[in-house]
N, CA, C and O atoms as CSV, one atom per row, in Angstrom:
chain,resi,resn,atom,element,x,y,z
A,1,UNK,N,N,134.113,-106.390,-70.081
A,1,UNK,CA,C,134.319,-106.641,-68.672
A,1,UNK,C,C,135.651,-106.009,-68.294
A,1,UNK,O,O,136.426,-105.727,-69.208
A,2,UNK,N,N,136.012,-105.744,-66.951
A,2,UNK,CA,C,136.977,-104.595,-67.099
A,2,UNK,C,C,137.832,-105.173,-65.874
A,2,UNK,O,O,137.296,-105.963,-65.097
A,3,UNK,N,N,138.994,-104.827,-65.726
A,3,UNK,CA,C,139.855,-105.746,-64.853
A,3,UNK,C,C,139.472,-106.031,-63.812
A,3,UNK,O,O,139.454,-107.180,-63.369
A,4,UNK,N,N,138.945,-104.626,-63.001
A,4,UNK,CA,C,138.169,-105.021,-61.859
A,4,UNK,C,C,137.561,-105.605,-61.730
A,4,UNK,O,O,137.743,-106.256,-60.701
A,5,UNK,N,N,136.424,-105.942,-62.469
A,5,UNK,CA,C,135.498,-107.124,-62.293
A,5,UNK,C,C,136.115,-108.413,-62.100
A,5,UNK,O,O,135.999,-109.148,-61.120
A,6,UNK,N,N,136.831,-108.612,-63.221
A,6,UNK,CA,C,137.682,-109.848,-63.205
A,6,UNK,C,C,138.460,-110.579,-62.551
A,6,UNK,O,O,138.794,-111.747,-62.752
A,7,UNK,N,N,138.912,-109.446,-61.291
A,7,UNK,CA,C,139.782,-109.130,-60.241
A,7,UNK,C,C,138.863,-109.668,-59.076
A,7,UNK,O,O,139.303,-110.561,-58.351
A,8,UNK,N,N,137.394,-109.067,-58.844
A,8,UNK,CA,C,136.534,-109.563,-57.872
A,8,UNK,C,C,136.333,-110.954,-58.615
A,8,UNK,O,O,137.415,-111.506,-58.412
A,9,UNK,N,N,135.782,-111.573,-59.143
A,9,UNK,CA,C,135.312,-112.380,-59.610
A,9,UNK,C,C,136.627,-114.061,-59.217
A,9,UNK,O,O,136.407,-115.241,-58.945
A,10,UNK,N,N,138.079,-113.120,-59.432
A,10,UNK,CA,C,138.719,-114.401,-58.699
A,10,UNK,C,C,139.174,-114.205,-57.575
A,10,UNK,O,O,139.997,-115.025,-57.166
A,11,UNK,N,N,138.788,-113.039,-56.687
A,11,UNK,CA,C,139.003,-113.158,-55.510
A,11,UNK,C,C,137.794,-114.269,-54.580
A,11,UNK,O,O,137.926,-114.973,-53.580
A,12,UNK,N,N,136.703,-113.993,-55.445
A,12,UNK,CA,C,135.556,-114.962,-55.052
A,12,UNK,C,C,135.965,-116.281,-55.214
A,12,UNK,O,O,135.737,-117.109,-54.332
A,13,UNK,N,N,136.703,-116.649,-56.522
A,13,UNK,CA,C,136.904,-118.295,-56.312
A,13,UNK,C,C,137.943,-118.868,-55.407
A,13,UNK,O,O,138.003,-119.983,-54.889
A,14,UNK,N,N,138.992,-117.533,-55.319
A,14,UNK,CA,C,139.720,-117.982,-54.184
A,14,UNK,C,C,139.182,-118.625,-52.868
A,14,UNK,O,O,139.398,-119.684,-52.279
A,15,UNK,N,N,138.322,-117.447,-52.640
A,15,UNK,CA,C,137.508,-117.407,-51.244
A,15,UNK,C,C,136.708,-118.467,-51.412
A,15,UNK,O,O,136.436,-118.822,-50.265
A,16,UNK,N,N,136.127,-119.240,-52.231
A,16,UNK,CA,C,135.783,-120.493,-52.030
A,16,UNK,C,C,136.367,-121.703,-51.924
A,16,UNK,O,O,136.095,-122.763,-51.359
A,17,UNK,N,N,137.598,-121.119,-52.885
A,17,UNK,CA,C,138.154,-122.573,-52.906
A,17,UNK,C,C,139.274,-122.758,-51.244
A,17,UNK,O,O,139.657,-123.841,-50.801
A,18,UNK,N,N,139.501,-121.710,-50.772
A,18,UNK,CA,C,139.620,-121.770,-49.438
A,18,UNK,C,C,138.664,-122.599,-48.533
A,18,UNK,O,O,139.055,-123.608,-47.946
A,19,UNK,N,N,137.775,-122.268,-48.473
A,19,UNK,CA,C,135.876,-122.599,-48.018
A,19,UNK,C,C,136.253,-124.030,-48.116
A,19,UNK,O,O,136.533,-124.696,-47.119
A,20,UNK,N,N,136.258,-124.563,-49.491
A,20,UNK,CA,C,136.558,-125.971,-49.712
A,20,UNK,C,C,137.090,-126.664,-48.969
A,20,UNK,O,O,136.656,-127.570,-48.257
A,21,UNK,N,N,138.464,-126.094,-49.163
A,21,UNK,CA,C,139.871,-126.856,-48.207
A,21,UNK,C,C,139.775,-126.385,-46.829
A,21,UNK,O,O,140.770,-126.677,-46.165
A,22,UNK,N,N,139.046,-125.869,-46.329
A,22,UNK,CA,C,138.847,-125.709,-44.762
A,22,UNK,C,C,139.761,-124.625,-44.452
A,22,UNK,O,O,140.070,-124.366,-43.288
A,23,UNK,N,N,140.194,-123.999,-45.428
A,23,UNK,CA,C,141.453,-123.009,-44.637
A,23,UNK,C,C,140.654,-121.495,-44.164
A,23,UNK,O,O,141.021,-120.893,-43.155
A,24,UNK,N,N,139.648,-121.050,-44.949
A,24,UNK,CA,C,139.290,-120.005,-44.294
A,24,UNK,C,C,138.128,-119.498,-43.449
A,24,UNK,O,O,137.281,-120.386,-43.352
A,25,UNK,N,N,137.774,-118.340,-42.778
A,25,UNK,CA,C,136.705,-118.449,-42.028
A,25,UNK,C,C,135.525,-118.251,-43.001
A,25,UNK,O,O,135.542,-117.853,-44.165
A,26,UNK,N,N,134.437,-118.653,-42.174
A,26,UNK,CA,C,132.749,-118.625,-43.116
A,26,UNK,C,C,132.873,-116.779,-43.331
A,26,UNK,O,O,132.398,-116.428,-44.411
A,27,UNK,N,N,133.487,-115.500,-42.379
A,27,UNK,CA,C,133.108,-114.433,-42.711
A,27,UNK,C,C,133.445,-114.219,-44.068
A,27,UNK,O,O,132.589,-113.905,-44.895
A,28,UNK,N,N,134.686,-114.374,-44.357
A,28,UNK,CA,C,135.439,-113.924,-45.643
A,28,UNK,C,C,135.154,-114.491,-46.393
A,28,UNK,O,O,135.319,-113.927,-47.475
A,29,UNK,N,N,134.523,-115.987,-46.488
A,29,UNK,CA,C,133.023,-116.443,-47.772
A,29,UNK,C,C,132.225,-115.051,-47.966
A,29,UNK,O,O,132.357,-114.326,-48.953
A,30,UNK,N,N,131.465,-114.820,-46.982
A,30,UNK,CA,C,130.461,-113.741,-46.804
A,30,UNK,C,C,131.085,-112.368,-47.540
A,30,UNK,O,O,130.445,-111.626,-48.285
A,31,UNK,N,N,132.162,-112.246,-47.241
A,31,UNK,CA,C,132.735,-110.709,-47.361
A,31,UNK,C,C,133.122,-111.104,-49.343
A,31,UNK,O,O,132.901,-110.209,-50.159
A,32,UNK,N,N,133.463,-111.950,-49.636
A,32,UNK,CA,C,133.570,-111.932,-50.840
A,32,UNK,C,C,132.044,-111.962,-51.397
A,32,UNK,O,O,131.794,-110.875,-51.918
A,33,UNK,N,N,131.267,-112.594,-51.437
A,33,UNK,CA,C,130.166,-112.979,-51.628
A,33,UNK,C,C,129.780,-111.374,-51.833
A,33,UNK,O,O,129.701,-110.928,-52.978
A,34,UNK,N,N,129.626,-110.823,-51.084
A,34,UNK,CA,C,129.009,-109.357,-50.732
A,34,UNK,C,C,129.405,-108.914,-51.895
A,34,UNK,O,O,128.503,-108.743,-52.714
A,35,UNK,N,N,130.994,-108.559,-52.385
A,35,UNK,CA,C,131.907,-107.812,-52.702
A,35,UNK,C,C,131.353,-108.460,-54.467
A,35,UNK,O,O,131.438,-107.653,-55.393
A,36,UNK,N,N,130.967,-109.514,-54.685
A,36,UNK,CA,C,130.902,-110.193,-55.951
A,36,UNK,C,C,129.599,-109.558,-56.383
A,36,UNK,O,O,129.325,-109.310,-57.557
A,37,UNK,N,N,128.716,-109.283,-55.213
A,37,UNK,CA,C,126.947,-109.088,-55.843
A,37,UNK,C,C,127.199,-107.557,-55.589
A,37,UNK,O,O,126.262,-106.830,-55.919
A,38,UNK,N,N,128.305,-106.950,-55.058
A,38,UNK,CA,C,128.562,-105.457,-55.272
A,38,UNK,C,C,128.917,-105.397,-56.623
A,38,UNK,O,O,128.167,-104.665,-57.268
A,39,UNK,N,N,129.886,-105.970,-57.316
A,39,UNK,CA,C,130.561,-105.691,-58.311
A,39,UNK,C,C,129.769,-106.051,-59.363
A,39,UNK,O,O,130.041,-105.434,-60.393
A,40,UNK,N,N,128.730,-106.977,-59.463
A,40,UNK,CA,C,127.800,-107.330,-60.309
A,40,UNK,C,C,126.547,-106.516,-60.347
A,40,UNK,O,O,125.809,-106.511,-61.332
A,41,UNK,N,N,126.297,-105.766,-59.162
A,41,UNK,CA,C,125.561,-104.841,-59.792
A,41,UNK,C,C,126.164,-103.277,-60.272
A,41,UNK,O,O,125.834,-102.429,-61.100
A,42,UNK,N,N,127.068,-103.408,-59.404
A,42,UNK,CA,C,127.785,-101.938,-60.673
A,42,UNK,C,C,128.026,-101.877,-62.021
A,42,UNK,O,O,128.002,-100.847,-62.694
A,43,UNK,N,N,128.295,-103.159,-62.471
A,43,UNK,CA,C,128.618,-103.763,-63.917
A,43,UNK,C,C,127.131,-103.509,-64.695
A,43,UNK,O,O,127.033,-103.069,-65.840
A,44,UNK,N,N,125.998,-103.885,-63.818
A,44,UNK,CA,C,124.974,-103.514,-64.369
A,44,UNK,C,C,124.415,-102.128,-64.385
A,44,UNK,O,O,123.479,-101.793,-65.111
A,45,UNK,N,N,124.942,-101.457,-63.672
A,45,UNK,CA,C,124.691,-100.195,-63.594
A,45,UNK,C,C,125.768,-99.259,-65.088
A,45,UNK,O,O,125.254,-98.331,-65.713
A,46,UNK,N,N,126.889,-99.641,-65.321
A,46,UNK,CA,C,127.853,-99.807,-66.111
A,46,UNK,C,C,126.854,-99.897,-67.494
A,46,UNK,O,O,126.554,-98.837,-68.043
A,47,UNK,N,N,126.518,-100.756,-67.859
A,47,UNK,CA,C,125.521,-101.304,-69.212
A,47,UNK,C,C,124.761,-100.611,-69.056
A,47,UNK,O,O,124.551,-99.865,-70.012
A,48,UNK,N,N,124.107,-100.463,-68.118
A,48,UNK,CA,C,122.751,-99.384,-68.410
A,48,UNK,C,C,122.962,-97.926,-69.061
A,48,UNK,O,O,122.292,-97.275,-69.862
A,49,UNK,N,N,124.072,-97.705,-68.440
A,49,UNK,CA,C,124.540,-96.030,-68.930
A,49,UNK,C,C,125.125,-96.354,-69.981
A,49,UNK,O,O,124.717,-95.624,-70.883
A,50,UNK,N,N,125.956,-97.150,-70.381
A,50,UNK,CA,C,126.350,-97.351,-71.830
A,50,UNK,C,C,125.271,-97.273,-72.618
A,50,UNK,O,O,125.219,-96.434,-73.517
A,51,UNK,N,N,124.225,-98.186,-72.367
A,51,UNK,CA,C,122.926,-98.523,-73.276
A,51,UNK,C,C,122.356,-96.966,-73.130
A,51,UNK,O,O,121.951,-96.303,-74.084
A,52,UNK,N,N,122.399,-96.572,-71.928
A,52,UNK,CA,C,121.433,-94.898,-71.783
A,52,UNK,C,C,121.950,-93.955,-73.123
A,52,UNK,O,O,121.242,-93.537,-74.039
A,53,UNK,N,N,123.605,-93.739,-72.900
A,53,UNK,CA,C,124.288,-93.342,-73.678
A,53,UNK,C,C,124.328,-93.257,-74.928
A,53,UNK,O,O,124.246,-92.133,-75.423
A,54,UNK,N,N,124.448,-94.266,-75.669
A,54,UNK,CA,C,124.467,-94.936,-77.290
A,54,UNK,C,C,122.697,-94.433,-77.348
A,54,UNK,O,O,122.428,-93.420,-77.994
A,55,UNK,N,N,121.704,-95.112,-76.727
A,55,UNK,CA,C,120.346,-94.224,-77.625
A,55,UNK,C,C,120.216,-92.921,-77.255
A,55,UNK,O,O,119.508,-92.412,-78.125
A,56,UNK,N,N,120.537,-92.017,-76.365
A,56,UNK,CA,C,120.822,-90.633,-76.349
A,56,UNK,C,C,121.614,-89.658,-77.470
A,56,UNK,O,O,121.460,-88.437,-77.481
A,57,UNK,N,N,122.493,-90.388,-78.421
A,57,UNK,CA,C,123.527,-89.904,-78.956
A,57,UNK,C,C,122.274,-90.452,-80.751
A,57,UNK,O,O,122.237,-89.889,-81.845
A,58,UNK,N,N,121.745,-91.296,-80.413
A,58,UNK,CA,C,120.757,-91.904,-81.353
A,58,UNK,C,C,119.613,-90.806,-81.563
A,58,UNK,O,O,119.120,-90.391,-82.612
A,59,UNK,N,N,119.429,-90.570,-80.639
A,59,UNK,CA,C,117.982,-89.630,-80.733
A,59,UNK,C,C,118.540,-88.403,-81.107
A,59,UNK,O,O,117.952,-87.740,-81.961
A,60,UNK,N,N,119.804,-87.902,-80.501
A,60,UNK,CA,C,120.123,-86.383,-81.135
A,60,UNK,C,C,120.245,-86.304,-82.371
A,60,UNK,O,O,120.059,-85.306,-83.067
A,61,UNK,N,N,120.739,-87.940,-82.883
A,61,UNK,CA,C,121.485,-87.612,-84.133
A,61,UNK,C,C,120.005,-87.580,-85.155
A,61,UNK,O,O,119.930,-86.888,-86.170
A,62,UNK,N,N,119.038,-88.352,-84.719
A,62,UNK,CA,C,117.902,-88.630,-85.312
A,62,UNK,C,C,117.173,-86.855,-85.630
A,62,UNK,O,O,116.783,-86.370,-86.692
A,63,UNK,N,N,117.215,-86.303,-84.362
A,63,UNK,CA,C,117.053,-85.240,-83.970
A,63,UNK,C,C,117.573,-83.640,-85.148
A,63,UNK,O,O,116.912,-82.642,-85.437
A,64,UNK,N,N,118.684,-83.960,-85.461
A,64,UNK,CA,C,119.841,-83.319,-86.324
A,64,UNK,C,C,120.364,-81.925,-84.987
A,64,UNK,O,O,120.467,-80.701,-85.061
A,65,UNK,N,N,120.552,-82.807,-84.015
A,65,UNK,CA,C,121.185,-81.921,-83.583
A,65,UNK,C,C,123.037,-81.492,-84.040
A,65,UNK,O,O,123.863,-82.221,-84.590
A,66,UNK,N,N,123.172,-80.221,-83.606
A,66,UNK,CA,C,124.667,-80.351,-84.075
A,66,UNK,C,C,126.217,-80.959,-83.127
A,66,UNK,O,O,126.415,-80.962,-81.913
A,67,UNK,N,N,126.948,-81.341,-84.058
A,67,UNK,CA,C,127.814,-82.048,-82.967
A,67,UNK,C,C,127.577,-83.454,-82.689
A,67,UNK,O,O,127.950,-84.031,-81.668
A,68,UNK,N,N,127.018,-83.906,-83.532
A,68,UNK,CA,C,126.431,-85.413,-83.308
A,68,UNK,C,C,127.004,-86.178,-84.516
A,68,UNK,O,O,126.036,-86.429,-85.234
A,69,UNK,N,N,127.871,-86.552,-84.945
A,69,UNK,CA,C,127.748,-87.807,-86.073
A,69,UNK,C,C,128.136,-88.884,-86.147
A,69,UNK,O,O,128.979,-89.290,-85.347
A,70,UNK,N,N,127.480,-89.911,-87.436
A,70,UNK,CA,C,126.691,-90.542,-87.505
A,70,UNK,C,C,127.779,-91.782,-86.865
A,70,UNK,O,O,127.501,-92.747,-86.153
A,71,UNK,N,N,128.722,-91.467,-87.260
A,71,UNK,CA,C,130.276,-92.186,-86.593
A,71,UNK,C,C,129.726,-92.485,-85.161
A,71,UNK,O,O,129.103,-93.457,-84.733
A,72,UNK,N,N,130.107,-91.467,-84.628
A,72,UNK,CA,C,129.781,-91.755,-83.248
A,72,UNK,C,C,128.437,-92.622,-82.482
A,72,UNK,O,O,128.530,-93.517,-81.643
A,73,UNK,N,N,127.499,-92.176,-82.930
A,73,UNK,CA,C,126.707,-93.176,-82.769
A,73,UNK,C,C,126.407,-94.361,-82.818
A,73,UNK,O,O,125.689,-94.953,-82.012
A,74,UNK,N,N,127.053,-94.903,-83.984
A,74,UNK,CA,C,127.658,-96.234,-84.424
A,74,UNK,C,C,128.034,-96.844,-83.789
A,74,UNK,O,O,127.627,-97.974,-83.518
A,75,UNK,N,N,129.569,-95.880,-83.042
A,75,UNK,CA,C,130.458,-96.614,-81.868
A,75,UNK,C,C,129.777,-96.812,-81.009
A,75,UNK,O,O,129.762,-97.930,-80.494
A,76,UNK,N,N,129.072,-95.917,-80.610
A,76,UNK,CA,C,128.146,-95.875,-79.529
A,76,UNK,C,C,127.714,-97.423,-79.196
A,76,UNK,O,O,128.050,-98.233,-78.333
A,77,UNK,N,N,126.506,-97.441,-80.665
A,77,UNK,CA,C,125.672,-98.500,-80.280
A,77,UNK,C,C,126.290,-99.542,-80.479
A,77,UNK,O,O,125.603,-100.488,-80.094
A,78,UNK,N,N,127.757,-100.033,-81.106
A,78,UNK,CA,C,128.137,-101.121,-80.969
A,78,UNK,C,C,128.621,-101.269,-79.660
A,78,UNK,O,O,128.670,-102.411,-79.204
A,79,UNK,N,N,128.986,-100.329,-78.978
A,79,UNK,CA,C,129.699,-100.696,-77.865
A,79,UNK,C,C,128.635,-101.258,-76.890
A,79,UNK,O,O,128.744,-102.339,-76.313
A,80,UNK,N,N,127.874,-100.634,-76.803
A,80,UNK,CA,C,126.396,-100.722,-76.133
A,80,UNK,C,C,125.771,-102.484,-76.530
A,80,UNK,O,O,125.153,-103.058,-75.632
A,81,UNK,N,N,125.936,-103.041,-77.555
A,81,UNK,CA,C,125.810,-104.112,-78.188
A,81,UNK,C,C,126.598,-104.939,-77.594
A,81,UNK,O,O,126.155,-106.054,-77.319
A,82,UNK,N,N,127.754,-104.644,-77.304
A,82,UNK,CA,C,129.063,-105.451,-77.294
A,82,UNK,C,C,128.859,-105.991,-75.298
A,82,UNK,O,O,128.828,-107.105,-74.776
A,83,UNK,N,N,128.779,-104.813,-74.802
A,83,UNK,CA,C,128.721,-104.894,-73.235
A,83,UNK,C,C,127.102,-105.748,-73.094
A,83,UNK,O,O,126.912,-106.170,-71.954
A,84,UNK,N,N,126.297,-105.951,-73.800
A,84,UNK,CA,C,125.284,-106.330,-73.449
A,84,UNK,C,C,125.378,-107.658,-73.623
A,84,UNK,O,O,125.091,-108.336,-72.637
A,85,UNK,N,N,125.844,-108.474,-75.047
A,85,UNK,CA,C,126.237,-109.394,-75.307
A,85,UNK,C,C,127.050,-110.018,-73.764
A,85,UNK,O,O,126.512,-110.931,-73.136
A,86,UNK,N,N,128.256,-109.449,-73.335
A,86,UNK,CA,C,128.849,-109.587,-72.915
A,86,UNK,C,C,128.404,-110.282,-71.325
A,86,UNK,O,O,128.880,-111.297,-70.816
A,87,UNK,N,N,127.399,-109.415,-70.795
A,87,UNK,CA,C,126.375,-109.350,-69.850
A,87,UNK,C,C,125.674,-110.546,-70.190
A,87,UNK,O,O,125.813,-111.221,-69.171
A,88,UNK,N,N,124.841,-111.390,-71.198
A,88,UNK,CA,C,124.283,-112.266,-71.462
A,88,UNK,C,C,125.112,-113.495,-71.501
A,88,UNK,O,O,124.520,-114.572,-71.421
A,89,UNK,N,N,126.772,-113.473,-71.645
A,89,UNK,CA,C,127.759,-114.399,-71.771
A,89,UNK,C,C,127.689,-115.093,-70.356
A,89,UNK,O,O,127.400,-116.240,-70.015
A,90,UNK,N,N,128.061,-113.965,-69.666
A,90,UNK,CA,C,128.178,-113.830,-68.110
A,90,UNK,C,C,127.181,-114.727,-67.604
A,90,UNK,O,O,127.328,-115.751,-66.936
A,91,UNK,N,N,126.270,-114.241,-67.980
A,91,UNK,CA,C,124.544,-114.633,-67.155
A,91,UNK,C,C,124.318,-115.954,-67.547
A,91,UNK,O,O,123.533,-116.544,-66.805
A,92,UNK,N,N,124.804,-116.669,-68.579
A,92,UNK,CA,C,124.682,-117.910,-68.753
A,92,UNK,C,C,125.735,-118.756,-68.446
A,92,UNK,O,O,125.621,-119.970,-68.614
């Protein structure tokens, strides 16, 4: 997860916990709200290309293309592992 996210994610609780205490208007609920299901689907867009990535680098290497090794792929797919996990943390 990457600062930005993390960054929207407590601008949202701000913006509620404002909401709460009556201090702010219903738009800027809304405008965070927006800004949270923006940032949550870029994040998913984020994983997907990671995940696209790591089995692309899988298939070349499967492939024997040159310029591919086996290192890298590795990183690849752990990273790809790691952000997905990460995504499932989130989601629950």
């Amino acid at each position: 997860m990457t600062i930005s996210s993390i960054e929207g994610m407590l601008q949202q609780m701000r913006a509620t916990a404002q909401v709460a205490g009556g201090g702010a208007a219903p738009q800027e609920a809304s405008a965070a709200t927006e800004s949270f299901a923006g940032e949550l689907q870029r994040s998913l867009q984020r994983l997907n290309a990671t995940q696209d990535r790591a089995y692309g680098k899988a298939e070349a290497f499967e492939m024997g293309k040159a310029g591919v090794s086996l290192n890298d792929v590795m990183i690849d797919m752990q990273k790809a592992n790691i952000s997905f996990q990460t995504a499932v943390q989130v989601r629950n």
